[in-house]
VEXDREN-2710 file (C-alpha; in Angstrom, 1 decimal):
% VEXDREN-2710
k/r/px/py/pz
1/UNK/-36.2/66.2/113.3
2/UNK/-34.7/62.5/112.3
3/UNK/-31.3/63.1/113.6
4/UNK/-31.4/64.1/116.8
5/UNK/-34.9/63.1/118.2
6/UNK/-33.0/59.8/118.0
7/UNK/-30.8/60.7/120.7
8/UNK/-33.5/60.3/123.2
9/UNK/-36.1/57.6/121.6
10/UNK/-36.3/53.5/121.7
11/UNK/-35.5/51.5/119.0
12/UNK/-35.0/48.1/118.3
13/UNK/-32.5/46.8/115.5
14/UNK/-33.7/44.1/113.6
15/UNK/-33.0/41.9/110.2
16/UNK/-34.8/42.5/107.1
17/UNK/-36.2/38.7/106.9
18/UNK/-38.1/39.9/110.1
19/UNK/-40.3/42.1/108.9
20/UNK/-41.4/39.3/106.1
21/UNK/-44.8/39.0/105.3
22/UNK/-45.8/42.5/106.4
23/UNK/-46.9/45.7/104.1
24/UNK/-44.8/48.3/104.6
25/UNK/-45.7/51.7/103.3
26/UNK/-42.7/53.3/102.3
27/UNK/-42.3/56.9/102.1
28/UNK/-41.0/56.9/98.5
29/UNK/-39.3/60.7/98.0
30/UNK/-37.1/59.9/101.1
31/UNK/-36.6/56.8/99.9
32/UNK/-35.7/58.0/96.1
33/UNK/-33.8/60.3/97.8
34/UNK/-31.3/58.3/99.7
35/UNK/-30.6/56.2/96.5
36/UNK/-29.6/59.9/94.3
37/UNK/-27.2/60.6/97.3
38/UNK/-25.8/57.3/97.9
39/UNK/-25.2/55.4/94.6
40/UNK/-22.3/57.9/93.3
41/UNK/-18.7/57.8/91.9
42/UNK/-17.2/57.8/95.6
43/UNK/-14.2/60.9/94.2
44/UNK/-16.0/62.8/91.9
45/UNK/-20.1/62.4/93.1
46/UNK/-20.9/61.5/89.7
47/UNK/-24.1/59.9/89.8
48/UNK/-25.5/57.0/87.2
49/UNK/-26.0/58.3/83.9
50/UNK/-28.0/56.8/80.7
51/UNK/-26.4/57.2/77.1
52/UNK/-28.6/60.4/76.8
53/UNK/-27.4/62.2/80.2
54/UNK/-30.0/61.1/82.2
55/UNK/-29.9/60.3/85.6
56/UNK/-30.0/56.9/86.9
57/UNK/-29.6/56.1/90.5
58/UNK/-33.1/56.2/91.5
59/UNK/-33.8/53.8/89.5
60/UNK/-30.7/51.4/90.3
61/UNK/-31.7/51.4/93.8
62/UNK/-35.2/51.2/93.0
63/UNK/-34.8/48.0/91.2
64/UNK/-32.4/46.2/93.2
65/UNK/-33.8/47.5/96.8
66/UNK/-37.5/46.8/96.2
67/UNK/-35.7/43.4/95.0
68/UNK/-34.5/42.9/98.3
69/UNK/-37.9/43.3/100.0
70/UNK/-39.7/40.9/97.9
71/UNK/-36.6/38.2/99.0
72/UNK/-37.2/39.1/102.2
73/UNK/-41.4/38.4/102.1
74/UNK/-42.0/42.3/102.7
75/UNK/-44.7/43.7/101.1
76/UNK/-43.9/47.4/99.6
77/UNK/-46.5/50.1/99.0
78/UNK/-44.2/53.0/98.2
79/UNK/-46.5/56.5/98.8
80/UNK/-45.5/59.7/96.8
81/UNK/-45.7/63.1/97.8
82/UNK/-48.4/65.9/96.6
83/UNK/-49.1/69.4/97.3
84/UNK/-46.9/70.7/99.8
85/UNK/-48.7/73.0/102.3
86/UNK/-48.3/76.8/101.7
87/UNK/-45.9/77.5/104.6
88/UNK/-43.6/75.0/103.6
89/UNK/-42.9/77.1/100.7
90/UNK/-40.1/78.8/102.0
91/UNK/-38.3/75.7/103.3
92/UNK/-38.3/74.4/99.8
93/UNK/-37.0/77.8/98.4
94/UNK/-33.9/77.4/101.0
95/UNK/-32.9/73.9/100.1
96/UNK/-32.9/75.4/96.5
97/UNK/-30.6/77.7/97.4
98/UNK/-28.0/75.2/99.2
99/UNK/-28.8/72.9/96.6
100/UNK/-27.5/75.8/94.4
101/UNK/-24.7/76.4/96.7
102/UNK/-23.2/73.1/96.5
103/UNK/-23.3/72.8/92.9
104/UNK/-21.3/75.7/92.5
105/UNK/-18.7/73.9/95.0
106/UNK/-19.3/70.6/93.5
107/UNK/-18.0/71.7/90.2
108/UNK/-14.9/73.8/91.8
109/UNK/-13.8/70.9/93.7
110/UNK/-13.9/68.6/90.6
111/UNK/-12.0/71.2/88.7
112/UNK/-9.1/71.2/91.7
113/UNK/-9.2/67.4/91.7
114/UNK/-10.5/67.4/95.1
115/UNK/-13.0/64.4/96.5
116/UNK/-16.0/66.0/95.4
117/UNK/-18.6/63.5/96.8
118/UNK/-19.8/65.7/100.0
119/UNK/-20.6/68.3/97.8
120/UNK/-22.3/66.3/94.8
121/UNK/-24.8/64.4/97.9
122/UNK/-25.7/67.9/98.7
123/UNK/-26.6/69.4/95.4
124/UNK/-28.8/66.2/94.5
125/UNK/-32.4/66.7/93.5
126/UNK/-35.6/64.7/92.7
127/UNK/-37.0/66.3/89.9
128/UNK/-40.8/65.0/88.3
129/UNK/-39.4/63.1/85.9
130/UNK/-37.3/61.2/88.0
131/UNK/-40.5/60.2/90.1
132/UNK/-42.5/59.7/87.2
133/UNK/-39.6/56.9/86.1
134/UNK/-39.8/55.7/89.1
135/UNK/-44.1/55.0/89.2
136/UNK/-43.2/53.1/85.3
137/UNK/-40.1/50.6/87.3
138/UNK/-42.5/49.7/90.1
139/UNK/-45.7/49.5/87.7
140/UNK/-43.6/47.0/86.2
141/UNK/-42.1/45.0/88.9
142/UNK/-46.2/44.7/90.3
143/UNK/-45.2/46.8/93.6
144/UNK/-48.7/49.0/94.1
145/UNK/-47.7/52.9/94.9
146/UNK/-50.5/55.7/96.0
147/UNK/-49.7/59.4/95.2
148/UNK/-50.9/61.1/98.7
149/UNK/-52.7/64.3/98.4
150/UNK/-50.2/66.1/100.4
151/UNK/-47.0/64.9/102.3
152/UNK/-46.4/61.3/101.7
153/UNK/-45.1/60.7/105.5
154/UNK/-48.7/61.8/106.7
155/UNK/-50.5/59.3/104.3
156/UNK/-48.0/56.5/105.5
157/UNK/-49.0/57.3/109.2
158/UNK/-52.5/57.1/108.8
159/UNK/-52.8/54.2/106.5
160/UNK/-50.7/52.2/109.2
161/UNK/-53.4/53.7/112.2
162/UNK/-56.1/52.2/110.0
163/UNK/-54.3/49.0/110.0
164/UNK/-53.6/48.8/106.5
165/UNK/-50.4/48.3/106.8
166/UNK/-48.2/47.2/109.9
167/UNK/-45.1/50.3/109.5
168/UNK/-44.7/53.4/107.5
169/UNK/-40.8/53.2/106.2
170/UNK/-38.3/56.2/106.4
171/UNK/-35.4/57.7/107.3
172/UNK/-37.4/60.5/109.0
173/UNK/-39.0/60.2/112.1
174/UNK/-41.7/63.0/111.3
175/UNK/-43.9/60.1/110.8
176/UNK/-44.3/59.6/114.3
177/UNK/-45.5/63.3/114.9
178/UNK/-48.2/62.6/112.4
179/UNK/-49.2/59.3/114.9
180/UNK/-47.7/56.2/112.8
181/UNK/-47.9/53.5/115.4
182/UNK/-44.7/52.5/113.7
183/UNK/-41.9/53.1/111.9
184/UNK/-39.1/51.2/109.9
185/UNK/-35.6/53.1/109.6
186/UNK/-32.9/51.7/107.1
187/UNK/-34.9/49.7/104.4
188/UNK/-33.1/51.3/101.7
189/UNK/-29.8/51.9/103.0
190/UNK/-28.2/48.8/103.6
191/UNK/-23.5/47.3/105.1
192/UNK/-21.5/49.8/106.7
193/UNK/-21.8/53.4/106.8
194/UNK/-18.6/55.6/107.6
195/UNK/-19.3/58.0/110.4
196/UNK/-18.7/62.0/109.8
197/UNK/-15.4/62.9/109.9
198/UNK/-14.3/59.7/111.7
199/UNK/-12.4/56.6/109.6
200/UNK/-15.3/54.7/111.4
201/UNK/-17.4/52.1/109.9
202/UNK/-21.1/51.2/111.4
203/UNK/-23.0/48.2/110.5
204/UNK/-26.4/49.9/109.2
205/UNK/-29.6/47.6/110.0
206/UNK/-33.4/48.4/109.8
207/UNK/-34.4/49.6/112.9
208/UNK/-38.3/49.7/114.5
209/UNK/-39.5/52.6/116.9
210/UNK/-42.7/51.6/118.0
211/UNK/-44.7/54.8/119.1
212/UNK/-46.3/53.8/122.2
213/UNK/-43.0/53.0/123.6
214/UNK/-41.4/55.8/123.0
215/UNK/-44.3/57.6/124.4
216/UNK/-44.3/55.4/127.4
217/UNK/-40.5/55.8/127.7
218/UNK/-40.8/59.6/127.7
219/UNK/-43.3/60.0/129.8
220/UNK/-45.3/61.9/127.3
221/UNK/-48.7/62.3/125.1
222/UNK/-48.8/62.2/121.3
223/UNK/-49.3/66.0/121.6
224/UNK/-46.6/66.6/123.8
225/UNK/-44.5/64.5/120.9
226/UNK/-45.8/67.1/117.9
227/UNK/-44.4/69.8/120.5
228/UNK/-40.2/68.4/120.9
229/UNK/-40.6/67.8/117.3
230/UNK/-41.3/71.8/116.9
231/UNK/-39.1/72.7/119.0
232/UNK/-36.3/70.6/117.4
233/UNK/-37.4/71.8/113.7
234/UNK/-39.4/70.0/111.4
235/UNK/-39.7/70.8/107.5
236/UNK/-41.9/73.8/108.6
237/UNK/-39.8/75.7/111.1
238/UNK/-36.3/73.9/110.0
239/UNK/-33.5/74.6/112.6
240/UNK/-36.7/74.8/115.7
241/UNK/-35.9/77.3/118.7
242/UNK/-32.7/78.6/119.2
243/UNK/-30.9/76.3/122.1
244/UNK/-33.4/73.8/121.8
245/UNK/-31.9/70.0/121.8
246/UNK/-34.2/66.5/122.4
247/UNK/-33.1/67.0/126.3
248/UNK/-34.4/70.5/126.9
249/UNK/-37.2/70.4/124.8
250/UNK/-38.9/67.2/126.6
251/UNK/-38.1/69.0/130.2
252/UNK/-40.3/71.8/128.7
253/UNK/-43.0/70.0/127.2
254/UNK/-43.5/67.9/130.7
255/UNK/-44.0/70.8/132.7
256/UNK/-45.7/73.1/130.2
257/UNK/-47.8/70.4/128.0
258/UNK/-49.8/72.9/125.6
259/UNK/-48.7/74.7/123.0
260/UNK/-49.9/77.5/124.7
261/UNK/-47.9/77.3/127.9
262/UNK/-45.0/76.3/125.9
263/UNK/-45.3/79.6/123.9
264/UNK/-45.2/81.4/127.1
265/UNK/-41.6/80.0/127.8
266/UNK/-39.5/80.5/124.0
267/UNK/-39.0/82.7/121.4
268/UNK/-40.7/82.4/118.3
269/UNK/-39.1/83.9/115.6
270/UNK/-40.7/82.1/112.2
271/UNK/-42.8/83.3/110.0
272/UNK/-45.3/80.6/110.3
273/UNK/-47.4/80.7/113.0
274/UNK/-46.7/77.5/115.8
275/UNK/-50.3/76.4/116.2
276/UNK/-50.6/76.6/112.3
277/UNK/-47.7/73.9/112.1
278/UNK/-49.0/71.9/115.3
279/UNK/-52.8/71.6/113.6
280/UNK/-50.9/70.3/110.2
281/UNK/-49.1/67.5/112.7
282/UNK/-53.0/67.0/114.0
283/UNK/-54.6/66.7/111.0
284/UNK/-52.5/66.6/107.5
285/UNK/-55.0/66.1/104.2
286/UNK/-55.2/62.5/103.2
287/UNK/-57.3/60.0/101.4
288/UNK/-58.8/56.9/102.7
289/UNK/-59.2/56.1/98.5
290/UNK/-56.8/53.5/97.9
291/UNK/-56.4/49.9/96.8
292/UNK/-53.3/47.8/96.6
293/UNK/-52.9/45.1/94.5
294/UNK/-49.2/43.3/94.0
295/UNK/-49.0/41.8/90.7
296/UNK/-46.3/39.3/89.1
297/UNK/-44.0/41.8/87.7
298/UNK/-43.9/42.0/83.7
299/UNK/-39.9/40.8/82.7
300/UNK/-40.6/42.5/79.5
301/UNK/-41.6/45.5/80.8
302/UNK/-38.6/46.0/83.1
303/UNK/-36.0/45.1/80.7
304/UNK/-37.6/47.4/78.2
305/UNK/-37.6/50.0/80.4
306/UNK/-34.4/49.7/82.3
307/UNK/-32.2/48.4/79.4
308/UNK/-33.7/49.5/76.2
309/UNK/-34.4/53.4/77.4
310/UNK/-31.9/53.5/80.2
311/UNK/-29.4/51.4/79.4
312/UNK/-28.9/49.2/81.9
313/UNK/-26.8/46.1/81.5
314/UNK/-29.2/43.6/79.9
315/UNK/-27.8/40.9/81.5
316/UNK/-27.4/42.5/84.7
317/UNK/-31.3/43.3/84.3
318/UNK/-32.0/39.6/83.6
319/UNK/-30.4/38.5/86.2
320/UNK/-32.2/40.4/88.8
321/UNK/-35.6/39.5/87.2
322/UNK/-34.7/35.6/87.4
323/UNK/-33.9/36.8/91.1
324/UNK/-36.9/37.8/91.4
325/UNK/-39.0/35.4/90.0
326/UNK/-37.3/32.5/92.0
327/UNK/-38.2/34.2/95.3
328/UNK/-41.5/34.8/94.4
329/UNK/-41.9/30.6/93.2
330/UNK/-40.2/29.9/96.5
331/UNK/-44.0/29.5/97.9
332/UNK/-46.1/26.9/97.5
333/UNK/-49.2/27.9/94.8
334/UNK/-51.2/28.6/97.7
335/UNK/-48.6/31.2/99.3
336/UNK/-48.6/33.1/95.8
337/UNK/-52.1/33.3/95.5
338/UNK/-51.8/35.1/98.9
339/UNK/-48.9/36.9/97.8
340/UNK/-50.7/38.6/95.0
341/UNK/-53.8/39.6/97.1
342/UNK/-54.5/42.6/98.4
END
């Protein structure tokens, strides 16, 4: 529901260098994501490729945008998907099939000599190796990740209502239907972004939506909240009820505020059941069993990695470790020590 719950929600732009010294837990598939989509050839959606074929723009942005949060003082714990739940199955088996869909157009526009990026963003996929390369670049930088027993936005959410850290990050708002008190938008997008089919250029900055002012601004309950997000369409019911935008579905949800009563007043026509999607929303599996621990990131490590097996420029590499390592000794020994602690 990202895009358009944000026609009717309060948010707050800000600059990176505010959000210094907090821990942000950063949902790390929509983060990996955004970095296979965006870092492409610009006319033919050609991603970045290693010597043996392998894709490399994960890691790219990876490197150099978790590089950015340590400059910044942020404090990164990037949280990885697990099991799916069972009804998501078939929205999974859709994006396949688009996925599928604009491959096939991908490679007929390249062959016309047509701009082929739309198409190539589309057909992008995070496979398991790409995330496993991803866990080995952060184990070696010293950024602690957590592999969630289920969707990584949910673990996010409840980590942050513990406390344990201040803001789940993500381009999706969904976090905020599983009760994050707040959430972080841009952190790994960053300068202008051209707006669809418009010669338009917006300045991108992180944004903050703080939960209990949108509630307060809306007039609503967290509940109420899980219900607009169903009827918008979430990953679970993708598309939501037919005619129902952000405006409509928050005049419904005031005067009919259980699921129930909303029931009463739309059409369901999934094949999962609503309260089976709500309860997930409620109460999504996670684990309270974690520990983070940053750690001085391993030079050797990352230019073994990222140079010798994926053949990034060494000195490119080098330089961004040096980067690195001079932000981090910008401290005093005392605000290392600190660093470095849980």
């Amino acid at each position: 529901m990202g895009v358009q719950i944000s026609e009717i929600i309060p948010k707050q732009e800000i600059e990176l260098i505010e959000l210094s010294g907090k821990k942000i837990a950063i949902d790390a598939f929509n983060t990996l994501y955004q970095f296979i989509t965006i870092i492409r050839d610009r006319m033919t959606g050609e991603p970045l490729r290693d010597s043996k074929g392998r894709i490399t723009s994960h890691l790219s942005g990876l490197f150099y945008r978790t590089s950015n949060f340590l400059e910044a003082g942020i404090k990164p714990i990037f949280v990885f998907d697990g099991e799916p739940p069972a009804f998501k199955k078939k929205t999974i088996q859709e994006r396949e099939q688009r996925k599928k869909e604009a491959t096939e157009k991908w490679a007929e526009a390249l062959k016309k000599g047509e701009k082929a990026i739309t198409y190539a963003q589309a057909a992008s996929r995070l496979t398991d190796e790409m995330i496993e390369e991803s866990k080995k670049l952060l184990d070696a930088m010293g950024i602690p990740w957590l592999q969630a027993p289920s969707e990584g936005e949910a673990q996010c959410s409840v980590m942050c209502k513990k406390g344990d850290v201040w803001a789940t990050g993500s381009q999706d708002a969904d976090s905020l239907l599983f009760g994050s008190p707040r959430l972080v938008k841009n952190l790994s997008i960053s300068g202008r972004r051209k707006i669809p089919k418009k010669e338009v250029y917006v300045e991108i900055k992180p944004e903050i939506i703080e939960l209990k002012k949108v509630l307060e601004a809306l007039g609503i309950n967290q509940k109420q909240l899980i219900l607009i997000g169903i009827l918008i369409g979430t990953d679970y019911n993708p598309g939501g009820v037919k005619g129902f935008g952000p405006k409509r579905s928050l005049e419904l949800v005031k005067e009919n505020k259980t699921l129930n009563a909303v029931l009463k007043k739309i059409e369901w026509d999934f094949d999962i059941e609503a309260e089976e999607v709500f309860n997930f929303f409620m109460e999504p599996p996670t684990t309270d069993k974690y520990d983070f621990e940053w750690k001085e990131p391993n030079p050797e490590k990352i230019l073994k990695f990222m140079s010798g097996e994926h053949d990034f420029s060494r000195k490119r590499i080098e330089k961004g470790i040096e980067r690195l390592q001079q932000n981090l000794s910008k401290g005093t020994q005392a605000n290392l020590k600190s660093w470095f602690k849980k």
